[in-house]
C-alpha positions as CSV (number, residue, x, y, z in Angstrom):
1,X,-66.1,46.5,-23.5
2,X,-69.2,45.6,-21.2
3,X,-69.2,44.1,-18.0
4,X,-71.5,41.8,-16.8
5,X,-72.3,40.2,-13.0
6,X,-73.4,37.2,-14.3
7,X,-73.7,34.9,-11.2
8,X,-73.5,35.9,-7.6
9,X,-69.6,36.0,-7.0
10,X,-68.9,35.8,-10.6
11,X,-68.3,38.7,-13.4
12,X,-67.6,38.7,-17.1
13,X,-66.1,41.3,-19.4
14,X,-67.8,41.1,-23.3
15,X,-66.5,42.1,-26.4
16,X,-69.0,41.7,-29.5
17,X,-70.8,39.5,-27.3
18,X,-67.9,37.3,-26.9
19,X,-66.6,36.8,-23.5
20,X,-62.7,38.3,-22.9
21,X,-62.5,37.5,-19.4
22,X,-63.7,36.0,-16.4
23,X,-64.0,36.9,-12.7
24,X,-64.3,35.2,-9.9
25,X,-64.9,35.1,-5.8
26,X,-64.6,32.5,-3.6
27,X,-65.0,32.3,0.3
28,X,-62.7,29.9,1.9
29,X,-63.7,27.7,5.2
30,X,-61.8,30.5,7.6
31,X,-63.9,33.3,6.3
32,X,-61.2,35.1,3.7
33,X,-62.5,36.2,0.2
34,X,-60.1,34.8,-3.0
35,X,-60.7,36.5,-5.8
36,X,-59.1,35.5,-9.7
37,X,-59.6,36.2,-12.9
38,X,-58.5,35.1,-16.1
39,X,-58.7,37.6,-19.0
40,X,-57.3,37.9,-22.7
41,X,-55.6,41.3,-22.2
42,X,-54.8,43.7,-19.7
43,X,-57.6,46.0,-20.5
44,X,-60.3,43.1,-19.9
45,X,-58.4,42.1,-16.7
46,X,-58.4,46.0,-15.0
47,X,-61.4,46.4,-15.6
48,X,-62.8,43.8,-14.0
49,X,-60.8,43.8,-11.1
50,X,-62.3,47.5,-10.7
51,X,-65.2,46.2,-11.0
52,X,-64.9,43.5,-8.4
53,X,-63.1,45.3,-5.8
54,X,-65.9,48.4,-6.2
55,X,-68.3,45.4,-5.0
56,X,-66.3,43.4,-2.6
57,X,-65.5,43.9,0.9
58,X,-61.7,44.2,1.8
59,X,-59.7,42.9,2.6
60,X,-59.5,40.5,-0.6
61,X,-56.8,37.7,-1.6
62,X,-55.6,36.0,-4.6
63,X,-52.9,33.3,-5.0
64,X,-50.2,33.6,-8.4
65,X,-47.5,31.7,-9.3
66,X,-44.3,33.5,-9.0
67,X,-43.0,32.5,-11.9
68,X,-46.3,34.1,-13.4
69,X,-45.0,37.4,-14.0
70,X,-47.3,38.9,-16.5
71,X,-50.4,37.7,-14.1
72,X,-48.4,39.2,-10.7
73,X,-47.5,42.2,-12.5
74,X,-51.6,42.6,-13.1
75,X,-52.2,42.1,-9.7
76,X,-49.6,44.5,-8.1
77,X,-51.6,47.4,-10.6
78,X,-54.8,46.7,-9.5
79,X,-52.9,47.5,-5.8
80,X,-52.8,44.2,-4.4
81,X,-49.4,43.8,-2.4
82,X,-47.4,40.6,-1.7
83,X,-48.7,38.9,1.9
84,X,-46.6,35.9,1.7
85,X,-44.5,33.7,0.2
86,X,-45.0,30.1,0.0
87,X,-42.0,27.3,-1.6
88,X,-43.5,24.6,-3.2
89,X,-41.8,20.7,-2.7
90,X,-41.1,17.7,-3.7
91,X,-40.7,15.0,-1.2
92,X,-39.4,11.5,-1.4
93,X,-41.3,9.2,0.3
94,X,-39.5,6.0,2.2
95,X,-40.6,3.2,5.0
96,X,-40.7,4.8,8.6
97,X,-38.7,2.8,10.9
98,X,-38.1,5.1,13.7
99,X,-40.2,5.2,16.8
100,X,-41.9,8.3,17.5
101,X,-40.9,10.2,20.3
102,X,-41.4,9.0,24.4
103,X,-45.0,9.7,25.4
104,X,-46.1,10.2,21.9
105,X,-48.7,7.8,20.1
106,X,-49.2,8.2,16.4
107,X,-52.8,7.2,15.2
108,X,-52.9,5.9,11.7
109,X,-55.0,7.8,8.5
110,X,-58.9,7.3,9.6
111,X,-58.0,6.2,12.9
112,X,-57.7,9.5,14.8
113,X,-61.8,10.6,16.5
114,X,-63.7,13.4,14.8
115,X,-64.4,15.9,18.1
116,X,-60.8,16.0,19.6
117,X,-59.4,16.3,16.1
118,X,-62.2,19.4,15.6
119,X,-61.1,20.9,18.8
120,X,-57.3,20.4,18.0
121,X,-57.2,22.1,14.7
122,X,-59.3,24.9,16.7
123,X,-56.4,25.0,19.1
124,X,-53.8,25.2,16.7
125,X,-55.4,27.7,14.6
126,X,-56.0,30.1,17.6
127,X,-52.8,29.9,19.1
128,X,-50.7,30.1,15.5
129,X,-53.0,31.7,12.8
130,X,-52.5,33.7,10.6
131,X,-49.3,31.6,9.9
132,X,-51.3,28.6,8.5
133,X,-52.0,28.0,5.4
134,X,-55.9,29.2,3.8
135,X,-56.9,25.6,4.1
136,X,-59.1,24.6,7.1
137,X,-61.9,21.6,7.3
138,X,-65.1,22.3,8.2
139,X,-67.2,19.4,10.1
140,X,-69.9,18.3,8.3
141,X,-67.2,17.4,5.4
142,X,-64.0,16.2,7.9
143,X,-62.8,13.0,5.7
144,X,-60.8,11.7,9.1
145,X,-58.6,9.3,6.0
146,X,-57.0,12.5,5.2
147,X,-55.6,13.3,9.2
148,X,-52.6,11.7,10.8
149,X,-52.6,12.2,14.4
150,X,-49.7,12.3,17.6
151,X,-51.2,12.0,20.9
152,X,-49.9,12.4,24.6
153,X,-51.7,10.5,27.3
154,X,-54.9,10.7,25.3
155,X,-55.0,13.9,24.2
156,X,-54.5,15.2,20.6
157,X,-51.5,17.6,19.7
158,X,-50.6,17.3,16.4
159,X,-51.8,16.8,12.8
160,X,-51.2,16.4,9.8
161,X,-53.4,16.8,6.8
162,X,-52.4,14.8,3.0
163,X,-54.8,15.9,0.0
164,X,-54.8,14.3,-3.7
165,X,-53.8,15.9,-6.5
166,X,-54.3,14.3,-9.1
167,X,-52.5,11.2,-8.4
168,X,-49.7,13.4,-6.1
169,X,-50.1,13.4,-2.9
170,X,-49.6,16.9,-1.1
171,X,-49.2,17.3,1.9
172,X,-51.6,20.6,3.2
173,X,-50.6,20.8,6.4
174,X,-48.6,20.1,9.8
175,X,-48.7,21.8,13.0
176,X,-48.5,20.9,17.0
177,X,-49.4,22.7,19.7
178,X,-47.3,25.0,21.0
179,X,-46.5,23.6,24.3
180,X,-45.3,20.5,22.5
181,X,-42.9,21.3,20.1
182,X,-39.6,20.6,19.9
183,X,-40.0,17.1,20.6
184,X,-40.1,15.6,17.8
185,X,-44.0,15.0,16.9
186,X,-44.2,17.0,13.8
187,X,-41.0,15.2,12.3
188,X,-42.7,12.1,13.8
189,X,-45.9,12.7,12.2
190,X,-43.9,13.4,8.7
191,X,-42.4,10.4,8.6
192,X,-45.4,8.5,9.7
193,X,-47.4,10.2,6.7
194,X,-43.8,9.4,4.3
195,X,-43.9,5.6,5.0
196,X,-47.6,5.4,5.1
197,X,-47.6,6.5,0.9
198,X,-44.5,4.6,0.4
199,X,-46.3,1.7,1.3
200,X,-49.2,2.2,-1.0
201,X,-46.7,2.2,-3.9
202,X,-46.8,6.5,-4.1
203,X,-42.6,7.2,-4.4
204,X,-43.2,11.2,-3.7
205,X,-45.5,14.1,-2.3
206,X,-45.7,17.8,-2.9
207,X,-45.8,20.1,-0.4
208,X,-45.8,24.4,0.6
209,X,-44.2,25.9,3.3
210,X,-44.3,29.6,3.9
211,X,-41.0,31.5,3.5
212,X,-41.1,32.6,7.3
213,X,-41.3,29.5,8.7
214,X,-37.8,28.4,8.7
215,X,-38.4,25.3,11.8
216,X,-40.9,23.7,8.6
217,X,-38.6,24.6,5.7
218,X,-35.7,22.5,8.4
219,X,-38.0,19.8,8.9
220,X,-39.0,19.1,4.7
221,X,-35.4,19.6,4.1
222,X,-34.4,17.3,6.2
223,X,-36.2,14.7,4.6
224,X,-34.5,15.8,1.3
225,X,-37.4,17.4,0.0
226,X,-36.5,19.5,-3.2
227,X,-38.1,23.2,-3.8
228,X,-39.5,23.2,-7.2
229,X,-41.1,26.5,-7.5
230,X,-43.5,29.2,-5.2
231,X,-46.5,30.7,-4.9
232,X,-47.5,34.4,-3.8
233,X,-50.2,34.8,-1.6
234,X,-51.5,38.5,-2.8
235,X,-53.5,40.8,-0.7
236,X,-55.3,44.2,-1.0
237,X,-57.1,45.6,2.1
């Protein structure tokens, strides 16, 4: 078997010339290197993950389905351990009828204002991470129809972020500063973002939580969302 760096960030393992198995490296927005290959056997897959992490800097990540034994098990051998856990649901959506909380303004898909919405997600990210998920946006490609804001006398304090996939909705993320939690905003904001899809005919929404947050695994919940699977978040350092 031969292996090949084919591409910058991107390996292949040959057999007869054919290709067996592919490896790849990504860098995501805040800077962490994902890695994944898929391979036709467990010889093609080790040895390109010896490959890769001879080149790579550590630490490096990978995300698996946990249901995905075979694929974790390859992982775990190539001395990866398990970082997190995340549950995957489903969400019903329904109208929103309640009123956000006193103080709190909720601005609308596309109506929230690119610099405080920057600076926000900044804020959160310093004061939480690394409890958030992998997924950040950078500037020059913020889509502001994506963000759902709350504000208190002006200023911006929580978000949250819905992504399509496909034709499902997920929702990728939802956090508030710390000073201003447990009033309400982030269920406020969910069931802003809820009635907001209900409304353009979408009846659910997918979403992850990480096993360790148990105030976010409360708050889906309570919105009778259903866990329908997980996802490991892999690391090796």
């Amino acid at each position: 078997m031969l292996l090949a760096r084919v591409a910058d960030g991107r390996w292949h393992a040959l057999e007869d010339d054919l290709v067996v198995g592919r490896g790849e490296v990504s860098r995501r927005p805040d800077e962490r290197l994902f890695v994944s290959i898929d391979a036709w056997s467990d010889e093609a897959f080790d040895r390109l993950a010896e490959a890769m992490l001879a080149e790579l800097p550590r630490p490096l990540h990978t995300l698996v389905d946990e249901t995905d034994l075979d694929l974790t098990a390859r992982w775990l051998r190539a001395g990866f351990t398990v970082r997190r856990r995340e549950w995957e649901y489903t969400v019903p959506t329904a109208p929103d009828d309640a009123l956000p909380p006193t103080g709190v303004t909720i601005k609308a898909f596309g109506r929230a204002e690119e610099a405080p919405l920057v600076a926000l997600d900044r804020a959160i990210r310093a004061e939480r991470w690394p409890d958030l998920p992998a997924e950040i946006f950078v500037p020059p490609a913020l889509d502001l129809s994506k963000y759902a804001v709350a504000a208190v006398d002006g200023h911006y304090v929580g978000l949250l972020r819905v992504a399509m996939v496909t034709r499902l909705p997920r929702i990728g993320l939802i956090a508030v500063r710390t000073d201003q939690q447990r009033r309400g905003i982030g269920r406020a904001l969910l069931a802003h973002t809820l009635g907001a899809l209900h409304g353009v005919g979408k009846t659910t929404a997918s979403a992850e939580v990480s096993e360790s947050n148990v105030a976010a695994t409360a708050l889906f919940e309570g919105f009778d969302a259903r866990r329908t699977g997980s996802n490991l978040e892999l690391v090796v350092r």
